[in-house]
N, C-alpha and C positions, 0 to 999 in steps of 0.2 A: 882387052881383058876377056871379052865376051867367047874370040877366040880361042884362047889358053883352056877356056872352060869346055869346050866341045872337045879340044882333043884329050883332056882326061877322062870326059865319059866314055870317047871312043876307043879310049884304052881299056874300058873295062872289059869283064871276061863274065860270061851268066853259062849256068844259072848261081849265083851265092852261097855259100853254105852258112846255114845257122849252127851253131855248136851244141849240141843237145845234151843234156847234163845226164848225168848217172843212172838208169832206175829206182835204184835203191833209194837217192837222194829226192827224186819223185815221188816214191811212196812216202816219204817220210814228212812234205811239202804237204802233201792232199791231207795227213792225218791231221797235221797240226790245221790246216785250212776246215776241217770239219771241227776241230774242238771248239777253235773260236767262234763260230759260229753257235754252238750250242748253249758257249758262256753268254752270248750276245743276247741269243733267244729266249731262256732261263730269266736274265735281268728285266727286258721289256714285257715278257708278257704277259706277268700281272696289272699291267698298269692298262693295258691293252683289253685282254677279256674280251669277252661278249660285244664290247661294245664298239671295236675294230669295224664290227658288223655294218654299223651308223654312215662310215665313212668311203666302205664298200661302195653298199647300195648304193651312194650318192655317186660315185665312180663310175659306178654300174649304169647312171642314167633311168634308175627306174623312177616312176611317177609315184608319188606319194597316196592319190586313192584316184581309183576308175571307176568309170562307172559304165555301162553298156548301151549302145542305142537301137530299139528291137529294131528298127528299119535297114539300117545299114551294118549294125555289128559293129560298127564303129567304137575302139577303144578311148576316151578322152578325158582328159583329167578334169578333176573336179573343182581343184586351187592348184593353176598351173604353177604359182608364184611362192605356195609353198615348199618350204623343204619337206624333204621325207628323213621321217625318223625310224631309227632299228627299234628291233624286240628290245624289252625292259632286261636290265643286268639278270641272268639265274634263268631265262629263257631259253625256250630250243633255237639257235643260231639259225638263220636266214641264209641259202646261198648268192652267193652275190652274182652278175654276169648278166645276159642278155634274157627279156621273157619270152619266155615258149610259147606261151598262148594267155587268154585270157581268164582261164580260171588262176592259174599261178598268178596272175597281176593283181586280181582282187583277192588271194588270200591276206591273211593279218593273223599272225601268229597270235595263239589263247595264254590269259594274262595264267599263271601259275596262279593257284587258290592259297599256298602257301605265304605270298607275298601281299596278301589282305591280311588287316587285321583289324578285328569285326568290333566296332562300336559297342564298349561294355557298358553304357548309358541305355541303349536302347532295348527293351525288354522282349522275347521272343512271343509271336502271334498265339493264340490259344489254340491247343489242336481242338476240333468241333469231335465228339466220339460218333463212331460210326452207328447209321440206323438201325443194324441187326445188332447192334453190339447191347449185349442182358448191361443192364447198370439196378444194381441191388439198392431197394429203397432203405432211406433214411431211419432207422432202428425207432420205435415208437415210447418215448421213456416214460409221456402221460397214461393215465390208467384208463381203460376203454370200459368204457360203462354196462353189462351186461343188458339184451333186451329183454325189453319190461315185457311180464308175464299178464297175461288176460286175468281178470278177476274171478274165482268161483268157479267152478263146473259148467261146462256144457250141458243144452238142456232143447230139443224139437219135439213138436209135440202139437195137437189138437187142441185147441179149446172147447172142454166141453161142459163148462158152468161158469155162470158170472155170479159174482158176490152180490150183495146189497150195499156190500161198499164199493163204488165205484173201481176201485185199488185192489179188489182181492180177483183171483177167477183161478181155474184149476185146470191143466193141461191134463193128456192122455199122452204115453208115450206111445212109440210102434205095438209093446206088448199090453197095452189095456191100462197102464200101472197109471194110480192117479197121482198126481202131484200138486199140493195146494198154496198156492204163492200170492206174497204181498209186491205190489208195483207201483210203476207212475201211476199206468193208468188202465182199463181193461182192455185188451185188443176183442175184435168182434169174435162173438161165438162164431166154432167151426172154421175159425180161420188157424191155416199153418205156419207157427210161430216159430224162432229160435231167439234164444237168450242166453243168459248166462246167472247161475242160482247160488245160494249158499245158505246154508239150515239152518233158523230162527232156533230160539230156548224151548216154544211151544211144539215143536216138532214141524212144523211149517216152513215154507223158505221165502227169502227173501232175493228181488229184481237186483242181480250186479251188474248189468246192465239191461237197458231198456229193447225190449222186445224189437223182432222184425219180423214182417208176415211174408208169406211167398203163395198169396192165394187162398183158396177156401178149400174146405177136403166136404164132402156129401155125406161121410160116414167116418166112424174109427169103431176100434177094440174097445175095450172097455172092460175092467177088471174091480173091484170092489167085494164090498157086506154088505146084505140085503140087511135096513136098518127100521123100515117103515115100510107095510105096507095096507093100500086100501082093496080088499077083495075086492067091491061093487063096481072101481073104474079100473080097476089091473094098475093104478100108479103104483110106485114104489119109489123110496130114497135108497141107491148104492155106497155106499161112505166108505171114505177113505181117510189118514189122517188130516183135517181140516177141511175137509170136503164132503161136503152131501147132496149127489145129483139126483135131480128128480127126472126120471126114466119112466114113461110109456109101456109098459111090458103085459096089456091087456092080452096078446096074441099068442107069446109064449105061458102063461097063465093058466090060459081056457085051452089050451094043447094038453097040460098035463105031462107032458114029456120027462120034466122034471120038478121035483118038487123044491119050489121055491117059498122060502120059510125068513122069519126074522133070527138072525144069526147066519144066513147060507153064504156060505162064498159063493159066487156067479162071474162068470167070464163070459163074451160074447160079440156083438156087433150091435153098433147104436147107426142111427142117421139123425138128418136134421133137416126133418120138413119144410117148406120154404114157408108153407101157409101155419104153421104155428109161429114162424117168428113175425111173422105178420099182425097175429091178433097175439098181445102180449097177455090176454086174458084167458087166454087158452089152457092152460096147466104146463104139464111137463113139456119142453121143447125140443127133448129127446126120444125116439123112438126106438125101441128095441126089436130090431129085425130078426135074432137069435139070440138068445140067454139061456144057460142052464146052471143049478146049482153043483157044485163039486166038492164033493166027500159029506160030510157032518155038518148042522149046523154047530156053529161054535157057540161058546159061555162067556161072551162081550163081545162090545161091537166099539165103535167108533161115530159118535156126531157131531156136525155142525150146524147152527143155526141160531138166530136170533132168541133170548130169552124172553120170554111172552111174560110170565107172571112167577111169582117168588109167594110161597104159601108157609110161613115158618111154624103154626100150629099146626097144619097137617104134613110138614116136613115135605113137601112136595115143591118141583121146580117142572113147567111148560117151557119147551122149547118147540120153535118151527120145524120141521120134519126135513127142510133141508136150506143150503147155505142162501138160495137165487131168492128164496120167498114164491118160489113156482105153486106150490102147495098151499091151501088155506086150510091146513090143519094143526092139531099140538100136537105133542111126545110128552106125556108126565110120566116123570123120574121120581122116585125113594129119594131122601138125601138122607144121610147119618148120622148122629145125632150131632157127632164131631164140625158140622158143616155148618157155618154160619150166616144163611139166608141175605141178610143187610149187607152183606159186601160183594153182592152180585147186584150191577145197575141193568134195569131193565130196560129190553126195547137192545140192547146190544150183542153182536156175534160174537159166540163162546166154542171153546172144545170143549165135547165132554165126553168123557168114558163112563158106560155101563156095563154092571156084569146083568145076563141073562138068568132069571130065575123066574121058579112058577108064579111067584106072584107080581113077576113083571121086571122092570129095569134098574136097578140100584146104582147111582151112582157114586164110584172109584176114584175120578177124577174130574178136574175143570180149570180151565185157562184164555184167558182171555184173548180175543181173536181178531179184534176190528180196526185193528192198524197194525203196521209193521211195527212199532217202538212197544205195542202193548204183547205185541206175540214175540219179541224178543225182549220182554221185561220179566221177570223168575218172579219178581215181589208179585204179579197180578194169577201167578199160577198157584193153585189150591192143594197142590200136590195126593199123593194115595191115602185116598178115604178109608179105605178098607178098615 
């Protein structure tokens, strides 16, 4: 048998001819060979997707995660025993194949932000507003109380007479002007004061707040009506409303420069000897370093002092020649018939107004002086005599 089979081979005849079909029938084979192929691909590969990827990589022999070793460079896996997994479905596609190096082995495709979705339980952090950033205060709806206003008028000035009442004493301002005020208590003669005032019924004023000094002054102005005077020692009483200072003016006097008279207005410069306040029996504790009278004597004047004696048959009233009791002299006044002697207590500081006539001082008016509730009391004022 074996033989039989050798001489058929050797009968063959080479090279063979294969029968080769048509062209046309060729082209018609390949078209249909690509349709079905397109129907095949069309079917699978939704079901496939992205995720073809998965099965790749794993083909492909890549390592799931590397990591680098700075000595060697050495690539090595981290869980050799893991699988490695593709990009998440909706991902940029991975190429699959052999790694080129080691930055492509440790990338890891970025998860899509659209394929989060964000926990509506948990409330978002507070933005903190930026340091330069104006943020407009809160609108104020309660009412803002205006600031409280100081009491009274302002008031600086010299002291240049003290009362007999502890409580009374009389400033000088910058211009000479007297001012006669009720207070706590006396600040020291010549010393410079500020307070705050406001004007009594008697024309006097009253402490709206309590006095403060800023030292002593050696001198001031001084402005007033010459209302008493003694030729023999050059004293005199200057008055002003509720003030009557006993002044020194021996030297402008015996000058003659000006003729100083009862009724004169005088302006000038006083001091304050250190050795008269030293001896309190000394007389006036003001000294007049210049005084002159200016213009006319006038037809009233202005005083204050304590009333000494009340004479109602001879219609007559003695007053102290000025407010300190510096003077050991009287003032007797006319009173009118209108004037009722008994309702003046004596030994007490009074205002009084006179008019100037030849036969001496008549008084106009009178009001009570020796506290502040009596010099802001109208029932203790006697009103115009005349």
């Amino acid at each position: 048998m074996l033989e039989g089979t050798r001489k058929k081979i050797g009968a063959w005849r080479l090279p063979w001819r294969i029968p080769v079909p048509n062209r046309d029938d060729l082209i018609a084979m390949g078209l249909m060979a690509l349709a079905f192929g397109l129907m095949v691909g069309v079917a699978i590969g939704p079901g496939l997707g992205n995720s073809s990827n998965a099965g790749a990589t794993v083909a492909s022999g890549l390592p799931p995660a590397v990591t680098e070793t700075p000595a060697t460079d050495e690539i090595v896996l981290a869980d050799p025993g893991a699988p490695v997994l593709g990009a998440p479905a909706g991902s940029e596609t991975s190429t699959s194949g052999s790694l080129p190096d080691s930055d492509q082995a440790a990338f890891v495709p970025p998860l899509d932000d659209s394929s989060i979705t964000p926990d509506a339980s948990s409330d978002p952090a507070p933005v903190e507003p930026d340091a330069d950033e104006f943020i407009a205060p809160e609108k104020r709806t309660d009412p803002v109380d205006p600031p409280k206003s100081l009491p009274g008028s302002p008031l600086k000035g010299t002291v240049v007479s003290l009362g007999v009442n502890e409580k009374s004493y009389a400033v000088a301002d910058e211009f000479g002007n007297v001012l006669a005020l009720h207070g706590s208590t006396s600040p020291p003669l010549a010393g410079y004061v500020s307070t705050r005032i406001a004007p009594l019924a008697n024309g006097t004023f009253g402490e709206e707040l309590k006095w403060t000094t800023d030292g002593e002054k050696t001198g001031s102005p001084l402005r007033g009506v010459v209302s008493w005077i003694d030729p023999a020692t050059g004293w005199i009483a200057i008055s002003s409303r509720g003030a009557s200072i006993a002044v020194d003016a021996a030297e402008p006097i015996a000058t003659g420069e000006s003729q100083i008279e009862i009724g004169s207005q005088v302006e000038g410069d006083i001091t304050f000897p250190a050795e008269r306040q030293e001896d309190p029996d000394s007389g006036p504790l003001l000294l007049a370093t210049g005084l002159e009278a200016i213009g006319d004597p006038g037809d009233f004047l202005e005083l204050n002092g304590r009333v000494l004696s009340v004479d109602p048959e001879a219609r007559l009233i003695t007053m102290a020649p000025d407010s300190g009791g510096r003077i050991d002299a009287e003032i007797s006044i006319q009173t009118p018939r209108a004037f009722d002697p008994e309702t003046v207590d004596v030994g007490r500081t009074f205002n009084a107004t006179a008019d100037v006539t030849d036969g001496g001082l008549v008084l106009t008016g009178l009001s009570a002086d020796y506290s502040r509730n009596a010099a802001n009391d109208l029932t203790t004022a006697f009103g115009d005599l005349r």
